[in-house]
C-alpha positions in Angstrom: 19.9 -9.8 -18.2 19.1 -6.5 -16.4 17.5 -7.1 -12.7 14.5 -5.1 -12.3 13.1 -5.0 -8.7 9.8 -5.8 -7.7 8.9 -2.3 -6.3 10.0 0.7 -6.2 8.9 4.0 -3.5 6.9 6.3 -3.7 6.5 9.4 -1.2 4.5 10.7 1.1 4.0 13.7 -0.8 3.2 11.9 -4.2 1.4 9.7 -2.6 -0.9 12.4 -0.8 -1.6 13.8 -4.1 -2.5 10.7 -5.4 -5.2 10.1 -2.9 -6.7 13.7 -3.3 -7.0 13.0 -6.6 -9.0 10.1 -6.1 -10.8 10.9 -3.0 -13.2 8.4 -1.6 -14.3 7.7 -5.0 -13.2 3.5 -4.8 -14.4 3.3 -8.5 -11.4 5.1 -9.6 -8.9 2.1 -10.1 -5.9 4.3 -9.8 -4.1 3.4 -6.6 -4.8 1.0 -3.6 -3.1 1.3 -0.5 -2.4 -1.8 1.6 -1.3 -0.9 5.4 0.4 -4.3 6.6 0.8 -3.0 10.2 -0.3 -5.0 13.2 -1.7 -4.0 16.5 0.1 -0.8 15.7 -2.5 0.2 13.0 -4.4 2.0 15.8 -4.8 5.6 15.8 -5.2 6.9 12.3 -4.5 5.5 8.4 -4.4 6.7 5.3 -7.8 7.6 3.4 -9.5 4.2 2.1 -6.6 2.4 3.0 -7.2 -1.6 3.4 -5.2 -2.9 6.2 -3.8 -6.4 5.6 -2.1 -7.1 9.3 1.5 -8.7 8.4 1.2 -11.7 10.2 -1.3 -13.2 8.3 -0.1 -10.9 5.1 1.3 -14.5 3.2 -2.2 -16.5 3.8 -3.6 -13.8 1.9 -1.7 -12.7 -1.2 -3.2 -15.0 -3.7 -7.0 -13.8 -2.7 -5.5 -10.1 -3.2 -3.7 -10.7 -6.4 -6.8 -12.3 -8.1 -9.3 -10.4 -5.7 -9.6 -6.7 -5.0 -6.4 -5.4 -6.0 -6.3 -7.2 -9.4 -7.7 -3.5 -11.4 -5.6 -1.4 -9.8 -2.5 0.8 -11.8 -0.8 0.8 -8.8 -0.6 -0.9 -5.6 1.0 1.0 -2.5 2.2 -1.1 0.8 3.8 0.7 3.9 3.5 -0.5 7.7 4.5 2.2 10.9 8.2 2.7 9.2 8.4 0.6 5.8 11.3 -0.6 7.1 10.7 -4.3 7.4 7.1 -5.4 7.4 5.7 -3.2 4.1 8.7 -3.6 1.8 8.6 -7.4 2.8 4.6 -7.6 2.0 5.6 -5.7 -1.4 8.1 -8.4 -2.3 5.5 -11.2 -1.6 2.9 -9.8 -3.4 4.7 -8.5 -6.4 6.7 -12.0 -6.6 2.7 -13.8 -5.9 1.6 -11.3 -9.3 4.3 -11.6 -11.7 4.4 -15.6 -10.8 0.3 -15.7 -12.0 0.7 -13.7 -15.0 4.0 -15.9 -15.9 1.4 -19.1 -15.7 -1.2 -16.9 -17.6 -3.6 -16.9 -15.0 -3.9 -13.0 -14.9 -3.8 -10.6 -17.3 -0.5 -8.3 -17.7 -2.2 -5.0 -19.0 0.5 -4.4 -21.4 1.6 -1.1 -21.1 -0.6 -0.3 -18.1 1.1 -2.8 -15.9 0.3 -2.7 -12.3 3.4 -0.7 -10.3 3.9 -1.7 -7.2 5.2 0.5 -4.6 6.5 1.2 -0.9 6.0 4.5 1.0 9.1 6.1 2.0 9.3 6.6 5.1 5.8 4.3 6.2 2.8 5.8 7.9 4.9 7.3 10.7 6.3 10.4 8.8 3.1 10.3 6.4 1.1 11.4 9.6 3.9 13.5 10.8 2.7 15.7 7.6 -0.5 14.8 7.0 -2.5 14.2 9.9 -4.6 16.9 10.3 -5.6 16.8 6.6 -8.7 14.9 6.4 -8.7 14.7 2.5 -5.6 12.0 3.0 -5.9 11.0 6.3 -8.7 9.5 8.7 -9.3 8.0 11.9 -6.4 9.9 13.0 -5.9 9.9 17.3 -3.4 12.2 18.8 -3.8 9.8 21.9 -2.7 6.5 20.0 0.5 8.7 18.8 1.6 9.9 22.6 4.4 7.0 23.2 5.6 6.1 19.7 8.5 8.3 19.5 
């Protein structure tokens, strides 16, 4: 038996163009991005992204799973570095998923299963890029980025 991890990553350049492509149109059911960072998510995210602080990340997983991310092809997590916190939210909610649809209490879409992903790299070299690009990014503030090096 072949191990198949829970996510894989995805770019910030792949990514980019997958939220131009959407826009600000939420109907699309395309991608969601989930930005697990903390008190840290200060000072800019990624268009329509829905930030799901890590701390309280695990109470949450089974109202995202069966809740708003339930539609969605894929699913995209990242924190400041996707070191540590976003890879780690992937894991819980990709192990939280494949666990409902094992006990048949969500649909597996068949060949449209749900991908779940982690951004290379996290929000940190996404902004490094992409900051000034409103189509991708908003809320950015130089300021909040000043003593993050």
């Amino acid at each position: 038996m072949s191990f198949q991890p829970l996510y894989k990553y995805i770019d910030r350049d792949s990514l980019a163009e997958q939220v131009r492509k959407t826009g600000s149109d939420t109907k699309q059911r395309e991608v969601a991005i989930v930005d697990v960072r903390d008190d840290d998510f200060e000072g800019g995210n990624i268009l329509n992204a829905r930030n799901h602080p890590s701390s309280t990340f695990p109470d949450q997983v089974q109202d995202l799973i069966y809740g708003p991310l339930k539609d969605y092809k894929q699913v995209v997590f990242h924190c400041h570095l996707s070191q540590a916190r976003g890879p780690k939210a992937a894991g819980q909610y990709a192990q939280a998923r494949q666990a409902a649809v094992e006990a048949g209490k969500l649909e597996n879409e068949g060949e449209q299963k749900q991908e779940v992903l982690v951004l290379r790299g996290g929000f940190s070299e996404f902004q490094d890029k992409y900051k000034k690009d409103p189509a991708v990014v908003e809320k950015y503030d130089a300021s909040a980025w000043e003593h993050r090096d």
